[in-house]
Every structure is written in C-alpha cells, then in structure tokens.
Steps between C-alpha positions, in 0.01 A plus 500: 500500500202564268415227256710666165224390304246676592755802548567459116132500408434815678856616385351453114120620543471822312606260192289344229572165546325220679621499898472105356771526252700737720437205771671230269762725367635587876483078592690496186749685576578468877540142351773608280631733737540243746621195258657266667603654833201388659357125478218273693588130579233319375713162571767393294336747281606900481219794422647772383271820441557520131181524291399535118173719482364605185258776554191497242258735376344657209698822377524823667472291817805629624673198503845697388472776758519251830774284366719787412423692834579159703817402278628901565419495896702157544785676265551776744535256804782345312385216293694479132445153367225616233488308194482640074176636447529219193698242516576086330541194742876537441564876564264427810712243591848659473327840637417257853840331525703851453862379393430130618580326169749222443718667196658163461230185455759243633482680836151404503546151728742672765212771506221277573729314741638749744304816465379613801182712421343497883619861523396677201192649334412570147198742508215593229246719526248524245286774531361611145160697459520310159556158581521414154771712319724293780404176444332518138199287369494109554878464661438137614852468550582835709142405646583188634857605655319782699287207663789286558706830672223603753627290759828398406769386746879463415718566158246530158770404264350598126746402171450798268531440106899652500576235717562711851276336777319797714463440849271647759565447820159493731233660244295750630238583264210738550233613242267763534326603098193670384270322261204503320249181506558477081909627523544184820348306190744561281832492709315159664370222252234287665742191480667739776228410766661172588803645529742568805466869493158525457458350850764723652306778343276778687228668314377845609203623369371844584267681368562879396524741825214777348809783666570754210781729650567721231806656626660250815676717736820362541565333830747638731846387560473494882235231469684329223793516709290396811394153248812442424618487852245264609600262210841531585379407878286189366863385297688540827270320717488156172907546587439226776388267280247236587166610561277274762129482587311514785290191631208667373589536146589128458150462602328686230748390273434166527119545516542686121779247357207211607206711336368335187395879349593490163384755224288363257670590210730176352693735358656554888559138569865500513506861630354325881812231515693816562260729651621458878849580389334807379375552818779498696707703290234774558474451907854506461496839327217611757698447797829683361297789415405533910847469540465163633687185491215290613198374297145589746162410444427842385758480188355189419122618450675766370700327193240236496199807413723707253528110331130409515426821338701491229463109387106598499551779188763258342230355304435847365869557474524233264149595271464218256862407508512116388496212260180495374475615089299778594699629769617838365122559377386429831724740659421759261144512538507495876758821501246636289211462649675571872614854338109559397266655734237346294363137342670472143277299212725277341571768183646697797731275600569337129652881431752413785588140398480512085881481499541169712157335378448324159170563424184683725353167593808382688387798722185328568716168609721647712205746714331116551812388640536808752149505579525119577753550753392797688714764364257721312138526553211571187299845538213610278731752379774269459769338723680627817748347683475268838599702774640303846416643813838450687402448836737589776614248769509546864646220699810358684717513217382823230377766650405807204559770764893468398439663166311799401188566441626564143635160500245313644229640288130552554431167705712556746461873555242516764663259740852707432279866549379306844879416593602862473 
C-alpha cells in the first residue's frame, strides 16, 4: 500500500495551504485516529502514537484550513472523540472521563482499590484552528495537566470543587491548534518553557504557500471515499496491536538517540529529553500509514527527516518568545521587518512599536540588542532582518527527498529536481 501521507498531500494540492501544515495535520490525526490501539515497546515503557502539534504561522497562512480538512477526513472514517472548541480544565476533564465520576466521595477508596482500568480508554482530541479560545491566555493550571496527560497510564482520578472525583481511565490526549508567534505568547507565559508540556510540545512553522485558488473546486466523493477507506485499512491493520522493528531500524535508531545534535536555541533544552519519544511516535505513525506493523529503516529516515525539519524553523516558530524585558519588542520588530520587502530606519519601525515602547530611545536599546545577537542586520537605509540559509541534510538518517520541494525550500531543491 502507498505511503497515506504522501497520498494525502497530493489528495490536498489544489489547496492554499502549506503541503507542511497539511503534513503535520495528517500525523496528527492518524495519531488520534489510531489512539491507543496501536503501541511500540520501548521496554517497560509503552509509545503510543498520540501527539500535541501546534501549527504556527503568521495570518492568512492557512493554518485553519488544514486542521479543519484533517479533523473532517478522520470524522468520516469514524473517529468521534473531539473535544469543545473552548473549554476549562474541569469541563475538559469530565468531557474525557464521559460518566466516570464517583457521585458519592466515600466510594472514593474502594475506587482506587479495585478498579480495573486495563480495558478502557478515555479519548481527547484537540484539534482547534484557534488554539487559544480552547485553552485561553496563561492557563498554567490546564497547561500543566495537558503535560502530565500525554503519556498517561492507568486511572487519572481528579477531585472536582462539588466534591465528585472524575476519573479517566487510560487518557488519550491529542492536540493539534493553529497559532500565531504573538497569540502562542499569550496562551504560553515564558515561565511555561520549563514546563512539562512545553517539552511534549511540537512546533510547526510554515511559511505561507503563495497558492491563491479563488474558487477551490470541491473534491470528489469517490476520492474522499477512496481516503477514507485507506484510513479505515491503516485502523484495521493497528487492530493487532504491537508494532515491531526491523534489525535495521534499531540501528539507526540507536545511532540518532546517541547523537549529541542539539539546536542551539536554550529555549529547546528540555524539548531534546523527550525528542526520541517524539521520534518514535512518528516512525510509528509512518509505518501504519504503509499499512505495516513493522518499523523499517525507511520509516525511520522517514519520521526522523519530517522531525529534523521542523525542530530547525522552531526557532522561528517561537520569534522572540521569552523572558527577557524586551521580549515582546523584540518580537515585534522582527515580524515587522520579516513582513517588509525593504530596510526600515528606526522611525519606521518606532510607528510599529509606539504602543509597547516607553519612549523612542528604548527603540535604539532594543535594535543594539538584536543586532548584537545576529537577528537583524544595519543597512544604509536602515535595518533588515538576518536571514538563515536552512541547509538541507543528506545522510544515513534525514534524507530531504521525503518532503517536497515546497517543504524543503530553496537549498534543497536542486538535489530533489536531480532525484526526480
């Protein structure tokens, strides 16, 4: 069987948005789809191919359109368990366990005690083009229980304020919202980076596609119908269970759990403790969508490419997110001088910042700052922006020829154009 991603991609390409956030939005959602029917040993340890992806661009990036398109294919295969488009920790919480609450509290020991939960799931997907009319702005609280669910095992127990103890048997959480770099600001304060969730997190960035399809010409119902089959397939074949891996994938696997590449970014340190679980999750994912219950070599370069790619544009998922004082400033002027096709003098850029700025000299301070660390660069006419070349990897483990040309960007297209 045809890898289903790249039948989705081509499924979606007279659309506007990225193939990248189409990409994500389809792991997403197999990973949903799948839940916990599916699982990789990794020893006493169980993957499951649950994810939380946040996809992240400026507006009009079409962030909105691929979520909804991926959350309606998934809902004609079957899958129900969507959550509120807004919702508070608690009504999340009763919304996961269903009718699982303990009406009387002095039940609560003989619960804990003899409840057998190794059979049941409670389910969650999250897929909201606005992640944060679900979640809201600064919900440590909500926040931090969305870390601690990602890869829970066994009975959450949670004692609501009525006294009534919700339980949820085998959470099964999966998050897939749209976000701007300033709106991930708000729903995230920076204290947030050392945080659980943050590290549990996926960030993709994308820039916008350039399609304008003025009038989309609705796709057919045999080939939604033929999609819908082939995700119904990939669900039967997870039935079995366990998925496995071949002799060569434990190979490259352990030669990329032993690498020491790191981004340089500190706000990503806690983000690489988890990033092979990451990894697997996605091979996982990879091989179902062959219709395979083994992991190969080829899923592995596979996941581990679509990964590479995206942690190098976190950075630029992020912007100026942070700690420092200045950090909304920061942000601001980049977005501003990234949306300009030309170098801004700082009166330019004051115009865009005069509401978070005390005075025009502070202006002055905080261009020093960027220009210091390599994120803008000075121009007779002004200042323009530091742009990376994102150089595409070919070896044993990424290989660029995976995604798109689209995806992969300028570097990387002659080597793809010489592959085809």
């Amino acid at each position: 069987m045809e890898d289903f991603i790249t039948t989705y991609l081509q499924y979606r390409e007279e659309t506007e948005p990225p193939k990248f956030f189409h990409r994500w939005a389809i792991l997403s959602a197999i990973g949903a789809f799948l839940a916990r029917d599916v699982a990789f040993q990794l020893g006493d340890f169980t993957i499951h191919p649950n994810m939380y992806v946040m996809l992240i661009g400026v507006p009009g990036t079409r962030k909105s359109t691929s979520i909804k398109l991926a959350k309606e294919l998934i809902r004609k295969a079957g899958f129900d368990k969507f959550s509120a488009d807004k919702s508070s920790k608690e009504k999340f919480l009763l919304d996961l366990a269903g009718d699982s609450i303990d009406e009387d509290a002095k039940d609560l020991l003989a619960e804990n005690l003899w409840r057998d939960s190794s059979g049941n799931i409670s389910e969650m997907y999250i897929a909201c083009d606005e992640f944060n009319n679900f979640i809201g702005n600064g919900n440590i609280e909500f926040i931090s229980l969305l870390g601690e669910l990602w890869d829970y095992s066994g009975s959450y127990k949670y004692r609501i304020k009525t006294g009534k103890s919700i339980v949820a048997d085998n959470p099964t959480i999966n998050i897939l919202g749209g976000n701007t770099s300033t709106g991930f600001a708000l729903a995230f304060p920076s204290q947030s980076i050392g945080q659980g969730f943050f590290s549990r997190l996926i960030l993709a960035y994308a820039e916008p596609s350039g399609r304008k399809i003025t009038i989309p010409k609705r796709t057919s119902d045999e080939h939604t119908a033929d999609m819908v089959s082939r995700l119904q397939a990939i669900k039967l074949c997870a039935a079995s269970g366990t998925v496995s891996h071949s002799h060569g994938a434990e190979l490259l696997l352990d030669k990329i759990y032993k690498s020491d590449y790191k981004l340089d970014d500190v706000r990503f340190e806690h983000y690489y403790n988890r990033r092979f679980t990451h990894l697997l999750k996605l091979a996982l994912i990879c091989s179902l969508s062959r219709c395979s219950l083994e992991i190969s070599e080829r899923d592995v370069v596979y996941a581990n490419t679509i990964l590479t790619h995206t942690e190098k544009l976190m950075p630029k998922a992020l912007g100026e997110f942070g700690e420092s004082r200045n950090a909304h400033i920061n942000h601001k002027v980049i977005a501003c001088l990234e949306n300009s096709y030309k170098p801004l003098s700082l009166q330019e850029i004051w115009k865009h910042v005069s509401n978070d700025a005390d005075k025009f000299s502070d202006i002055g301070n905080v261009m020093q700052g960027l220009l210091s660390a390599g994120k803008v660069l000075r121009h007779e006419n002004g200042f323009l922006v530091k742009r990376a070349l994102m150089e595409a990897e070919y070896t044993d483990t990424v290989d660029y020829s995976y995604l798109t040309m689209e995806e992969a960007g300028p570097s990387a297209r002659p080597k793809l154009e010489m592959i085809v």
